[in-house]
C-alpha positions as CSV (number, residue, x, y, z in Angstrom):
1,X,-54.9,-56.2,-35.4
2,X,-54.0,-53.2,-37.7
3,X,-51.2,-50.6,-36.0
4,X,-48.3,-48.6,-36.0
5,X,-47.6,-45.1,-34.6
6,X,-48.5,-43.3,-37.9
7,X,-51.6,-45.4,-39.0
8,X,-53.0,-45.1,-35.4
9,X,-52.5,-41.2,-35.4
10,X,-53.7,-41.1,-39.0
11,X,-57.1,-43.6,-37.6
12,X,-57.6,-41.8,-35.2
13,X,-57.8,-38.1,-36.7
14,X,-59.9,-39.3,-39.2
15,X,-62.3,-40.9,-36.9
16,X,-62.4,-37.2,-35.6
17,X,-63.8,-36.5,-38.1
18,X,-61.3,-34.4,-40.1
19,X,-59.9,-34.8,-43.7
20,X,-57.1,-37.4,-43.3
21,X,-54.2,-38.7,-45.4
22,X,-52.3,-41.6,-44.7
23,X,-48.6,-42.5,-46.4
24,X,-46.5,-45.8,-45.2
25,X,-44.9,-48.5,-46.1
26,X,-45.9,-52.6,-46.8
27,X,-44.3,-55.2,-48.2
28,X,-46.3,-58.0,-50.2
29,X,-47.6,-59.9,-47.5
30,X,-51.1,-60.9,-45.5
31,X,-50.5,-57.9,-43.1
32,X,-49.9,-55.5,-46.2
33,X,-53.7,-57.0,-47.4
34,X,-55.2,-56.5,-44.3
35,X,-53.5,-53.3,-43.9
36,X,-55.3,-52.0,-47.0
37,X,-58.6,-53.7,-46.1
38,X,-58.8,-52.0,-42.6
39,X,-58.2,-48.6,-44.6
40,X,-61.0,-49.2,-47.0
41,X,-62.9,-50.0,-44.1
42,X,-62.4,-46.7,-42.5
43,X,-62.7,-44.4,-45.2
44,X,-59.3,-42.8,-44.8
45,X,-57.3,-42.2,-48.0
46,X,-54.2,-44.3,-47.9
47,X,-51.2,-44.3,-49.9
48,X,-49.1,-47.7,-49.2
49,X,-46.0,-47.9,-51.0
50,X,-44.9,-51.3,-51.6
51,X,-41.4,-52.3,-50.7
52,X,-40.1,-55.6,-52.0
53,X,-38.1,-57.9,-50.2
54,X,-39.3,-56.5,-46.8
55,X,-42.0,-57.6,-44.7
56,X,-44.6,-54.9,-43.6
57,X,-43.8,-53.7,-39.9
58,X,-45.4,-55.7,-36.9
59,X,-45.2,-55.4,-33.5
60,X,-45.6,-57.6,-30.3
61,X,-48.0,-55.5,-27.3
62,X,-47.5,-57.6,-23.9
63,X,-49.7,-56.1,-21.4
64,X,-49.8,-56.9,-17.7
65,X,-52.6,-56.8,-15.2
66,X,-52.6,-53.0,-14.4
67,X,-53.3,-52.3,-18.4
68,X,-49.5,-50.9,-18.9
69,X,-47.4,-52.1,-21.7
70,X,-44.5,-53.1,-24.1
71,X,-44.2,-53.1,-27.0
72,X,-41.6,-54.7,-29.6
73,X,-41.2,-53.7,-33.3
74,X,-40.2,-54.6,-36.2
75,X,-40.1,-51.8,-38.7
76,X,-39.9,-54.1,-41.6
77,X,-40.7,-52.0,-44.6
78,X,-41.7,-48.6,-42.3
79,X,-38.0,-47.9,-42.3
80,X,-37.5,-48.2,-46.2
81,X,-40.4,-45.4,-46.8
82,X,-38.1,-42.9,-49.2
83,X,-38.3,-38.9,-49.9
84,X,-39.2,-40.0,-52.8
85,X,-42.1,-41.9,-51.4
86,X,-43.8,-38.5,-50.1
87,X,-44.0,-36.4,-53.4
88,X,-45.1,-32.6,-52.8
89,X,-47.8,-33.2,-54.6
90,X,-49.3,-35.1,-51.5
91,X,-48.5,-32.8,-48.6
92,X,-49.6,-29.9,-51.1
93,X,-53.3,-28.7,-49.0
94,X,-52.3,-30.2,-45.5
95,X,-53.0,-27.8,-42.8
96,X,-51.1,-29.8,-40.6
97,X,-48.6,-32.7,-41.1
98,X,-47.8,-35.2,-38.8
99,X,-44.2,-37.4,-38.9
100,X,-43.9,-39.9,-35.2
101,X,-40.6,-42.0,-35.1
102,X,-41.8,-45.6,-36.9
103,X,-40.0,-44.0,-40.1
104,X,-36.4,-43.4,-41.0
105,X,-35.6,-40.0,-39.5
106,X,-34.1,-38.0,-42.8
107,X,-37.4,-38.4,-44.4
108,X,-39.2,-37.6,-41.3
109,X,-36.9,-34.0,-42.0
110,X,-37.7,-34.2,-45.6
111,X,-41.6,-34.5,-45.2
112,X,-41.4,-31.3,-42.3
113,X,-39.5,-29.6,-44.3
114,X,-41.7,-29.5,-47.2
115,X,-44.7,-29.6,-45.3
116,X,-43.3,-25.9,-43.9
117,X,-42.7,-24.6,-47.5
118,X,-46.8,-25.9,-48.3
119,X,-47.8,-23.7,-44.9
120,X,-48.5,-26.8,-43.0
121,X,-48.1,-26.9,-39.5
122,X,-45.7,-29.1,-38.2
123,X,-45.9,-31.6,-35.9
124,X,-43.2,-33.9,-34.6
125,X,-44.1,-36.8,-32.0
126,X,-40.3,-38.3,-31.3
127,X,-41.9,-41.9,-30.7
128,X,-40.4,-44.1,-29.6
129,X,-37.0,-41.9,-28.7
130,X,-34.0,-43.4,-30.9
131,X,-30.3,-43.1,-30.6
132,X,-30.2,-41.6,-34.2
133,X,-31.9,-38.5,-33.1
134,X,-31.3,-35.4,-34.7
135,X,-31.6,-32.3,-32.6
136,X,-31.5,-30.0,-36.1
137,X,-35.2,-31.7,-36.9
138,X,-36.3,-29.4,-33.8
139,X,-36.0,-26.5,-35.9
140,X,-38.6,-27.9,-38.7
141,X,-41.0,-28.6,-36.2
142,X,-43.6,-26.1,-34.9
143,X,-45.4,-28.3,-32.4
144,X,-43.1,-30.9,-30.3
145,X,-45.5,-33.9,-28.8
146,X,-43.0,-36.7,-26.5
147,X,-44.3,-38.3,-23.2
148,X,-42.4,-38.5,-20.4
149,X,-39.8,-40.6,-20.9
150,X,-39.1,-39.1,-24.3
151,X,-38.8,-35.5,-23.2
152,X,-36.2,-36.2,-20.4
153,X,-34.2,-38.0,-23.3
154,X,-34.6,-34.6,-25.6
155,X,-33.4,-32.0,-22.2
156,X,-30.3,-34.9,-21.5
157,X,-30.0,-35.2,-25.4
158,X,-29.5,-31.3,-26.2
159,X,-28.4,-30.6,-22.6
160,X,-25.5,-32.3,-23.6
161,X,-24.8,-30.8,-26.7
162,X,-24.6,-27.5,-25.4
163,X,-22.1,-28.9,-22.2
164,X,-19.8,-29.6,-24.7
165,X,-18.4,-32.3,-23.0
166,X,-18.5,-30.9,-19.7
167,X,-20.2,-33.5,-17.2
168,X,-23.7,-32.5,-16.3
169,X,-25.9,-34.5,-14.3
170,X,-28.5,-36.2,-16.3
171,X,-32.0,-35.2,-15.8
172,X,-34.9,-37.9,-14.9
173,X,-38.5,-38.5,-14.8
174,X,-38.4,-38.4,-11.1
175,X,-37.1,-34.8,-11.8
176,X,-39.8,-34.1,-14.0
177,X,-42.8,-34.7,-12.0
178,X,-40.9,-32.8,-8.6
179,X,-40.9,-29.4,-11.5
180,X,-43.4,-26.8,-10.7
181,X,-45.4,-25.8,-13.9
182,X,-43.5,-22.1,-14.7
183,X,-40.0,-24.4,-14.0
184,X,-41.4,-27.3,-16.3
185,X,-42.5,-24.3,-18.9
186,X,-39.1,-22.6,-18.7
187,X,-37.2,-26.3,-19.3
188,X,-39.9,-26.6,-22.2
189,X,-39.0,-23.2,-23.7
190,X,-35.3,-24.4,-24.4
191,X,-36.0,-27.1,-26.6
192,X,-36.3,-24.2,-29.4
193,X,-39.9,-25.4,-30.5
194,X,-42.9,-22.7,-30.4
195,X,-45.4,-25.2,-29.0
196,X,-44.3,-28.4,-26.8
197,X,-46.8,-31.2,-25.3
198,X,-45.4,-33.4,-23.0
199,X,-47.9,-36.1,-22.3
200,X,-48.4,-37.5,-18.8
201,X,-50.1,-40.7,-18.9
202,X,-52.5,-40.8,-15.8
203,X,-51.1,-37.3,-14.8
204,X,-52.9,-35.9,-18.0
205,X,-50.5,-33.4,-20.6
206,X,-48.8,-30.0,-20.2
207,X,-48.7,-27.7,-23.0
208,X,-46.1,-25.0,-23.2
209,X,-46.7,-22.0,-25.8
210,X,-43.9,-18.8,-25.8
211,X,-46.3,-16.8,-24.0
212,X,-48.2,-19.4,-21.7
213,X,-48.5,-23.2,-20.4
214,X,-51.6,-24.8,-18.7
215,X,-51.7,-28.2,-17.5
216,X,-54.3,-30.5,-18.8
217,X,-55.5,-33.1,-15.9
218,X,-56.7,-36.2,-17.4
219,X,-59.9,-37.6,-17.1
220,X,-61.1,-39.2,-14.4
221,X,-64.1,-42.0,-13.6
222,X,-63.0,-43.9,-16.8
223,X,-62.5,-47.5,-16.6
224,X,-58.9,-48.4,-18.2
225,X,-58.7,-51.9,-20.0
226,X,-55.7,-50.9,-22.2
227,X,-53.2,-48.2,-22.5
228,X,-51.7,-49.3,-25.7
229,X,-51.9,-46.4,-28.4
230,X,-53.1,-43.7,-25.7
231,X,-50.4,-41.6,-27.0
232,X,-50.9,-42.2,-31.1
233,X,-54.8,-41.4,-29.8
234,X,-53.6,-37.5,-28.3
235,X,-51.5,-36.7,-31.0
236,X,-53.8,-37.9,-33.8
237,X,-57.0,-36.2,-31.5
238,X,-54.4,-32.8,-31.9
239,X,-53.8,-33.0,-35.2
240,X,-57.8,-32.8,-35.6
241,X,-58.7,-30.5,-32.8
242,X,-56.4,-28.2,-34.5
243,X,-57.8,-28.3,-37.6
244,X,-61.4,-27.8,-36.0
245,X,-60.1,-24.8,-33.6
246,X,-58.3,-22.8,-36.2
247,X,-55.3,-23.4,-34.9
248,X,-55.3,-23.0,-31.1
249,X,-53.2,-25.4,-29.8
250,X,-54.5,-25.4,-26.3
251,X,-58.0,-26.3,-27.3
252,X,-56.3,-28.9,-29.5
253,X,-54.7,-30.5,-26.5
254,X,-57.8,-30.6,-24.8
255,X,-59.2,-32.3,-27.2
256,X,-56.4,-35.1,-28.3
257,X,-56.9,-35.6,-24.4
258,X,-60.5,-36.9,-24.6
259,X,-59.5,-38.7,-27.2
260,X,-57.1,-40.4,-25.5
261,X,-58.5,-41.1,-22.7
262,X,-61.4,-42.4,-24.7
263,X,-59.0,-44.9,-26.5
264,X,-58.0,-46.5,-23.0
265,X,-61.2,-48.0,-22.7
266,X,-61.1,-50.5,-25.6
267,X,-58.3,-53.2,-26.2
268,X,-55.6,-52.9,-29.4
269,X,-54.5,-49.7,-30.9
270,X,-56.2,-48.2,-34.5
271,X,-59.6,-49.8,-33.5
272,X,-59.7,-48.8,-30.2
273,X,-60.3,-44.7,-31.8
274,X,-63.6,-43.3,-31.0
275,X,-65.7,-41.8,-33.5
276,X,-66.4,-38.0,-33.4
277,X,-69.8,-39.2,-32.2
278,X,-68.2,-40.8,-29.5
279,X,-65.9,-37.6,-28.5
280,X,-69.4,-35.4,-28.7
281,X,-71.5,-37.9,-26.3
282,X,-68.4,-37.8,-23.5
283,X,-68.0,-34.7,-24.1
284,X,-71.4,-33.3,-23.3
285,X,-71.2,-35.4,-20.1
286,X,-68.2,-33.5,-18.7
């Protein structure tokens, strides 16, 4: 069925019911078809740029009987997408602009960097984590959105850098979830982006803001049949909730994490997005 990080975040914002725009990559293929179809479907304005010679991205999900999963990609045509695919013309009106890792990274920079000079806010989800990282990207972004796993690569990654070769012991997920919430907020703080979301899983999200950090429990008494695009599901539910809240990014948290955990209760990734109807009925039940 239709994927990929950016589509599912772009799915499901637009299910949210906000204003969505969608720009990747196909080659000339059944999946590039059905790609488009599924978009026509949704209503979702899509811009695919064709790239010739490469097939259009697809991925294997394997899922075992606890509903967790892995997945392997092919980016196929996803990693061609160009700067000069992504013209200002099309970020020009965005009130927020999300870039996830399923593209090359220097237009990931390029897109953030024009989407701050278009007074967009900016939002970076570092899925999946890749050796090419750039920690300079950190400074175009104003809202920082890994999961666990991702977020003790970033603190290793930059930790690291600023050892300067020194040995330093390397941090782990274990680590992580042993933090109290003001250490985990301080450790947050010195990734130099204003707002950072690391997303929990089970264990819910924490959000971290210069001058306060909550954590967000995750729902409970929902019945999990697939896990797969829980995380494109927050960050696309964020990108809408902070269009609809004005900006708050706490409120927006709390609301990528209904629709999240919404998600988790159907199988396969972009169709698995609940409709804002869907978001209102759970959420007038909680």
């Amino acid at each position: 069925g239709p994927g990929g990080k950016g589509s599912n975040q772009a799915v499901a914002a637009g299910r949210a019911g906000v204003r969505t725009r969608f720009i990747g990559a196909v080659g000339r293929d059944v999946f590039a078809e059905a790609a488009k179809r599924f978009y026509r479907a949704e209503r979702i304005e899509a811009r695919f740029v064709e790239k010739p010679g490469h097939a259009t991205g697809t991925a294997a999900i394997l899922l075992n009987a606890g509903a967790q999963n892995e997945i392997v990609v092919a980016l196929g045509a996803s990693a061609q997408l160009q700067p000069r695919d992504v013209p200002a013309a099309r970020i020009r009106g965005a009130r927020v602009v999300v870039c996830p890792h399923e593209a090359n990274l220097p237009l990931n920079a390029h897109v953030l960097r024009r989407a701050r000079r278009a007074g967009a806010v900016t939002v970076l989800n570092p899925a999946p984590m890749r050796p090419d990282f750039a920690p300079s990207i950190l400074r175009l972004t104003d809202v920082l959105i890994p999961n666990e796993t991702e977020f003790v690569a970033l603190v290793n990654l930059l930790g690291r850098a600023r050892a300067r070769g020194r040995k330093r012991a390397a941090f782990t997920e274990t680590a992580l979830h042993a933090l109290a919430p003001d250490a985990l907020h301080r450790l947050c703080r010195t990734l130099g982006v204003p707002a950072v979301i690391v997303t929990l899983g089970r264990r819910g999200c924490f959000v971290s803001e210069p001058n306060r950090f909550a954590a967000i429990v995750a729902h409970t008494g929902i019945k999990v049949v697939d896990t797969t695009g829980a995380g494109d599901a927050f960050v696309g539910g964020f990108a809408a909730g902070l269009v609809r809240s004005g900006g708050d990014v706490l409120a927006a948290a709390r609301h990528g994490n209904v629709v999240a955990a919404l998600s988790v209760t159907k199988f396969g990734t972009a169709p698995s997005m609940p409709t804002q109807k869907e978001i209102e009925r759970f959420l007038r039940t909680r």
